[in-house]
KEDOKOL-8752 format. One line per 10 residues: number of its first residue (from 1); for each residue x, y, z of C-alpha. Coordinates in steps of 0.02 Angstrom, whole numbers, padded with zeros to 5 digits. Layout:
BEGIN
NUM) X:Y:Z  ...
//
This chain:
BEGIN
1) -00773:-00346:-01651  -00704:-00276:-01494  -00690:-00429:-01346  -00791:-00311:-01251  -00897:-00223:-01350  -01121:-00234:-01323  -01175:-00347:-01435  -01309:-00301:-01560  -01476:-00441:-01552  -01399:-00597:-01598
11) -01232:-00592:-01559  -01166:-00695:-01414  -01030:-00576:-01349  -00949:-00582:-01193  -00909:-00459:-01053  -00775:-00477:-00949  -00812:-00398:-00780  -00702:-00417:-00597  -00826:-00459:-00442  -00848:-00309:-00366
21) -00762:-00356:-00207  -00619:-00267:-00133  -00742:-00193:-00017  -00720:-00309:00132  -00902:-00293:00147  -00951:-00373:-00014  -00876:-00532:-00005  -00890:-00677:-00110  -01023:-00674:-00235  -01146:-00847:-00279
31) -01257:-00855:-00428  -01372:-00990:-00442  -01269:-01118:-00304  -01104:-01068:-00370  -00985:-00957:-00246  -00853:-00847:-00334  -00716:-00800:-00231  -00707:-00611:-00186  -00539:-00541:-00313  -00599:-00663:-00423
41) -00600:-00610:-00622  -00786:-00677:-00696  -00851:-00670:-00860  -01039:-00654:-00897  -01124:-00682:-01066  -01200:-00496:-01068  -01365:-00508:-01197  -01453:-00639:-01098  -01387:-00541:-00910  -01462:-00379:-00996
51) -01615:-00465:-01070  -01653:-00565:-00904  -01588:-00460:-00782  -01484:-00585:-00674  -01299:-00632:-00703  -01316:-00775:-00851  -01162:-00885:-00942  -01081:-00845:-00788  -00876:-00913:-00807  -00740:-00916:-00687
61) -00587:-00839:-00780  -00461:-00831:-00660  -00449:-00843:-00452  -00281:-00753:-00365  -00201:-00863:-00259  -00164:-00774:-00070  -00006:-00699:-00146  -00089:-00602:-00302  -00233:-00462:-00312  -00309:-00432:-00478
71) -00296:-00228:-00502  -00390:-00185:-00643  -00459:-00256:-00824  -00423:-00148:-00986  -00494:-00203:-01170  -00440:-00191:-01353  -00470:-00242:-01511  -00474:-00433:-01491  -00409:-00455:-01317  -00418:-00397:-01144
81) -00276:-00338:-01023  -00271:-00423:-00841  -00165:-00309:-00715  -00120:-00413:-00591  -00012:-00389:-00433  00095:-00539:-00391  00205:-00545:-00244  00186:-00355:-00237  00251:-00344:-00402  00166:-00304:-00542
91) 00132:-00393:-00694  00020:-00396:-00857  -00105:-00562:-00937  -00168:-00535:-01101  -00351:-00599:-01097  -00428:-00690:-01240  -00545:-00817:-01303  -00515:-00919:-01452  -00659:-01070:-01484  -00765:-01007:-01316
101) -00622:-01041:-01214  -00532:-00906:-01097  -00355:-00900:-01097  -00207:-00813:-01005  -00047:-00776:-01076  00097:-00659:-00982  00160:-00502:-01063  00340:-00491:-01094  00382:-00336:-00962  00492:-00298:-00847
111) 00474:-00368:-00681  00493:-00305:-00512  00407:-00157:-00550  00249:-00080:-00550  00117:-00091:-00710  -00031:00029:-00764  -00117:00020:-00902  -00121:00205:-00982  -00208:00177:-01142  -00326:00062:-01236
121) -00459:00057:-01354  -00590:-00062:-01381  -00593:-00034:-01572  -00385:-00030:-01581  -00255:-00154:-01532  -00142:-00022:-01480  -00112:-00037:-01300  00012:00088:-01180  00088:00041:-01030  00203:00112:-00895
131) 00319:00045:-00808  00413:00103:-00648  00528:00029:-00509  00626:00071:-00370  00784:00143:-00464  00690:00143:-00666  00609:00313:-00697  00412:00295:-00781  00440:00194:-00962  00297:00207:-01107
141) 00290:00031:-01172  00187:-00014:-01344  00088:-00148:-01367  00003:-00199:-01527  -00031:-00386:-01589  00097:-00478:-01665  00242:-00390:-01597  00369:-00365:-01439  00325:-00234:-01300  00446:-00083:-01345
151) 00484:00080:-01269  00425:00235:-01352  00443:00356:-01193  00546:00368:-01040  00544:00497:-00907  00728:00546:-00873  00843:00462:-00761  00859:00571:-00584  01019:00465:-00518  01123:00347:-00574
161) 01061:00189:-00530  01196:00080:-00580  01284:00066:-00406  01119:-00007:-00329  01013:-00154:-00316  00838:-00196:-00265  00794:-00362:-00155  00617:-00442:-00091  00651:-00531:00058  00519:-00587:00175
171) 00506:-00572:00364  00407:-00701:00468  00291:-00626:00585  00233:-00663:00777  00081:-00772:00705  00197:-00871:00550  00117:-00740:00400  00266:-00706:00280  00284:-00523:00250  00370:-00471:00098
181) 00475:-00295:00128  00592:-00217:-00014  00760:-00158:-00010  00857:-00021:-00106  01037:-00034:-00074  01217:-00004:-00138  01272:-00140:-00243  01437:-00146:-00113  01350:-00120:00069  01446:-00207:00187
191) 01336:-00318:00280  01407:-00270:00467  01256:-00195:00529  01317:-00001:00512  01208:00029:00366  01086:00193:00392  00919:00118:00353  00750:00200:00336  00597:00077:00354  00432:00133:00282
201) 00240:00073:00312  00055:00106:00295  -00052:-00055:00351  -00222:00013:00329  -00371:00036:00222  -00321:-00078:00083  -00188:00019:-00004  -00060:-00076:-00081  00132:-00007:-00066  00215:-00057:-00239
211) 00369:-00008:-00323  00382:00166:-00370  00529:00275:-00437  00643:00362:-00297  00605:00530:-00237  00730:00666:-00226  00732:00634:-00022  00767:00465:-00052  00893:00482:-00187  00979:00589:-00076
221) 00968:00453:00047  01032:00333:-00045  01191:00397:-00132  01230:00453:00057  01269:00258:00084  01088:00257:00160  00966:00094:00132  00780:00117:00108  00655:-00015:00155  00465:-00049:00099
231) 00371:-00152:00189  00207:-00241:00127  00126:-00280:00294  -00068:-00333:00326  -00202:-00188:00327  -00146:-00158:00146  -00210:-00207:-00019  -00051:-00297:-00080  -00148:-00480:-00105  -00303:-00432:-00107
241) -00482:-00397:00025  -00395:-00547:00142  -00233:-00442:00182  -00321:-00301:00237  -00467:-00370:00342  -00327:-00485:00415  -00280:-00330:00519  -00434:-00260:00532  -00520:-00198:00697  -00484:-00310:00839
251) -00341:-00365:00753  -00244:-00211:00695  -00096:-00285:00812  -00054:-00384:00686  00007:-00236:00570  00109:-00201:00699  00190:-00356:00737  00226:-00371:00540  00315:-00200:00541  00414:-00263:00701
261) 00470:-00425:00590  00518:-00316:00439  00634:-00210:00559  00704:-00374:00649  00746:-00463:00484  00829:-00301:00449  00951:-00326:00588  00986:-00510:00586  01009:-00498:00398  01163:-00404:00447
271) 01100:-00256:00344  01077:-00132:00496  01053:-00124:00678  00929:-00030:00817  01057:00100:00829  01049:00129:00635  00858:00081:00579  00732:00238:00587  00561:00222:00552  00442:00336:00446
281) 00225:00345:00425  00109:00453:00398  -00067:00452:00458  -00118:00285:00474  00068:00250:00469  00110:00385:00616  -00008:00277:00712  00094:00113:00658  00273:00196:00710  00222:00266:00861
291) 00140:00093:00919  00281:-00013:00864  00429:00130:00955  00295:00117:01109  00308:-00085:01094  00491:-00118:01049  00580:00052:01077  00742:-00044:01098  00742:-00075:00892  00725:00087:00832
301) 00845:00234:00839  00731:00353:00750  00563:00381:00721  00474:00506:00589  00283:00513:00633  00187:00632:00515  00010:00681:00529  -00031:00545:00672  -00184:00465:00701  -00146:00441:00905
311) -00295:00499:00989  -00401:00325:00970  -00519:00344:01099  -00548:00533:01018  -00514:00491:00820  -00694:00490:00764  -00710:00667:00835  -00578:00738:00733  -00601:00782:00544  -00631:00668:00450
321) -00620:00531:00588  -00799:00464:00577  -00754:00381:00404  -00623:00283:00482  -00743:00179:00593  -00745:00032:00481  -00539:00019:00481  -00554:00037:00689  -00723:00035:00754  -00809:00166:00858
331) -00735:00184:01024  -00942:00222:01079  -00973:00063:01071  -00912:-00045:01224  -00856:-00204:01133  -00760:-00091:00999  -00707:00019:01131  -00621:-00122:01229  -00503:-00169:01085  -00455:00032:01043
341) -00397:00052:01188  -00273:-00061:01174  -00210:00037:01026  -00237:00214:01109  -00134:00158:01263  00001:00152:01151  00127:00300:01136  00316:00336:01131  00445:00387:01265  00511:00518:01124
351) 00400:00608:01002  00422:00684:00845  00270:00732:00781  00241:00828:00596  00067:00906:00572  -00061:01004:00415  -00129:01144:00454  -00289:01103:00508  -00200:00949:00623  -00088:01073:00715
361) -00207:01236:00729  -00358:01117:00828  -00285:00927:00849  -00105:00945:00905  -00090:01070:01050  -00204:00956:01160  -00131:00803:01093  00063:00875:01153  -00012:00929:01323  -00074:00763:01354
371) 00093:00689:01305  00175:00813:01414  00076:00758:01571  00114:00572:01549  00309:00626:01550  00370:00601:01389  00469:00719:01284  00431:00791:01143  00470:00868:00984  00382:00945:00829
381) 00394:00971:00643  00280:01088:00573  00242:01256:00465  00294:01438:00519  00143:01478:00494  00096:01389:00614  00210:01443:00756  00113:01606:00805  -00032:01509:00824  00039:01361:00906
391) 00185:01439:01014  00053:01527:01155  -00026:01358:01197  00155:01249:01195  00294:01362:01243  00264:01300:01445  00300:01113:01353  00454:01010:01380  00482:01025:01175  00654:00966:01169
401) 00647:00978:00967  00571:01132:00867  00602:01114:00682  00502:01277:00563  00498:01276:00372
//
């Protein structure tokens, strides 16, 4: 019988169900005196939880430590499938219970990668996975019991890796957290600090930034003698609800003094310097590069920032913006609107700013004339078609950059 299948009367099955937590707002969950941790995996015994209607049999199957997340639960015939992310890597448990007792064994697959789990069946013990990394295209591994993980598929091969190699280091930021960052690299970079080096980050809403085959703009990038840098910093989802509420709100300088210790372990390590280290984000992320240029504009020598969110005192007028209150509270409330300014204060002496459509046709012109009138200069990525909308209310700007596409 399938591990997860609903029993028929009688049977004393088991369903094996994560605690619905990685809303920051759900939190740890207690049944009858006992906490669970939120990210904890739980089992419950499911004919007495149906029959009774409370959580019953309840089991604790396996707690992440601060390092891990657990990222999803897929079953088969006879065992389940734990996708966990470790160190922002991912990897696979295989989930089973011989003589009522749960137990966690590690699938043989690659590591420093990235896992999904693409196909099971509860009534089959033929399980798919893919695989991807930095430099290793998407890889269709097979599963079944009693034998070795094996490819059957690959996407193909976009570069030749061979020349490269792909680090974790970690960075310490200004409060002691260690932040974890990747690097993609030629094998033979000299470490003299003359290395071009693109740093990329997010920090928000709980979404985890994990390994994922190059694109062609990075490919390009890197067989250019170019270096390209993830970093993992708090806001995300990498190890679970913790790392993102830990720069939640009030405390959303914290993303922003982890992406500051990613770029300065970047130039100690030898690997690059100001001079050579641009920084890239998008949305949530243009908000992170401009704060960081604003804060330390002496360790960057260029800055990408795509479809900003810069207007904090404004953002929950804009779009969408009103579903964003819970990442940085509502600036009509006084006691939220004390610690957004902090963050709207923020902007850059130099400005490259990329917008969508509906960004640059209502958003952008007002956000460019404000720039403009605190002195800084400017310049802008966008659409041509665009430009005859846009060029009326900015040609009297100081745009000292105009790229069209």
């Amino acid at each position: 019988m399938p591990l997860l299948q609903t029993p028929t009367e009688g049977e004393q099955n088991v369903a094996v169900t994560p605690v619905l937590s990685w809303s920051p707002s759900a939190g740890d969950w207690t049944v009858e005196g006992v906490t669970y941790p939120a990210g904890s995996l739980v089992s419950v015994g499911l004919s007495a939880s149906v029959r009774t209607g409370t959580p019953t049999d309840v089991e604790l199957i396996l707690v992440p430590t601060d390092r891990m997340s657990i990222q999803g639960v897929s079953e088969s015939e006879g065992a389940s499938y734990v996708r966990v992310l470790d160190e922002v890597t991912g990897s696979l448990l295989r989930l089973t219970r011989p003589d009522s007792i749960w137990r966690l064994e590690p699938v043989d697959l690659p590591a420093n990668g990235s896992l999904s789990v693409t196909s099971s069946d509860p009534f089959s013990d033929v399980v798919m996975v893919n695989f991807e990394s930095f430099t290793v295209p998407d890889r269709l591994y097979l599963l079944r019991e009693g034998s070795a993980p094996r490819v059957i598929k690959s996407l193909p091969e976009r570069f030749d890796a061979s020349g490269f190699v792909t680090e974790q280091r970690f960075a310490t930021s200004a409060d002691g957290e260690r932040i974890p960052y990747f690097v993609v690299r030629p094998e033979n970079l000299p470490m003299d600090g003359t290395a071009p080096t693109l740093l990329y980050g997010y920090g928000g809403f709980e979404v985890s930034l994990t390994p994922s085959y190059a694109s062609p703009g990075t490919i390009a990038w890197l067989e250019r003698g170019g270096v390209y840098v993830l970093a993992n910093i708090r806001g995300g989802g990498e190890f679970g609800p913790s790392w993102h509420e830990a720069a939640l709100l009030e405390n959303r300088q914290r993303a922003f003094d982890d992406f500051i210790a990613v770029a300065e372990d970047l130039v100690s390590s030898g690997i690059t310097s100001p001079e050579h280290l641009g920084i890239s984000g998008g949305s949530n992320g243009g908000l992170l590069v401009g704060a960081v240029t604003m804060q330390r504009p002496d360790l960057f020598g260029a800055v990408v920032c795509a479809v900003p969110l810069l207007d904090m005192l404004r953002y929950h007028k804009l779009l969408a913006g009103a579903s964003w209150m819970a990442e940085y509270g509502n600036p009509d409330e006084p006691e939220a609107r004390a610690f957004i300014t902090d963050v709207a204060a923020m902007g850059v002496r130099k400005l490259v700013v990329s917008g969508g459509e509906p960004l640059v046709r209502k958003d952008l012109p007002e956000l460019l004339e404000h720039a403009a009138r605190l002195g800084l200069q400017l310049g802008l990525v966008t659409n041509s078609f665009a430009l005859p909308q846009l060029w009326p209310r900015l040609r009297h700007l100081p745009i000292y950059l105009l790229f069209t596409s």
